[in-house]
C-alpha angles and dihedrals in degrees: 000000000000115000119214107245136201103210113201104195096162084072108056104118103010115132119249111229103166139010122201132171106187114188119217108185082206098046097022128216124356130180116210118193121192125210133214083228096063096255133127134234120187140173125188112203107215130182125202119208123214132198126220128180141165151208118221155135131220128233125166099339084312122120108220100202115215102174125352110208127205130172125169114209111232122225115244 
């Protein structure tokens, strides 16, 4: 199964001088790398949440579905 990438390819060879995760319960993770030149790499480590719901009756141990529900929430 292919896996979607983010190549960074600015980065190849630079010289790593510092590495931070910092944790915001309200932004969530995010992952700071400090150059020896002086530059800035950052990931921020997002999750999305989804809701899925359904519409059933039960007969016998079977679940009869009537309407099966999805919605995926959509980072601002």
């Amino acid at each position: 199964m292919a896996r979607d990438t983010i190549t960074c390819s600015g980065l190849t060879s630079k010289v790593v001088q510092d590495l931070k995760i910092y944790d915001d319960p309200m932004y969530g993770r995010e992952v700071h790398i400090d150059f020896t030149d002086g530059t800035v790499f950052s990931v921020r480590l997002k999750v999305s949440t989804s809701v899925e719901a359904k519409h059933y009756r039960e007969s016998n141990g079977q679940l009869d579905i009537i309407e099966e529900y999805a919605d995926l929430a959509t980072a601002g």
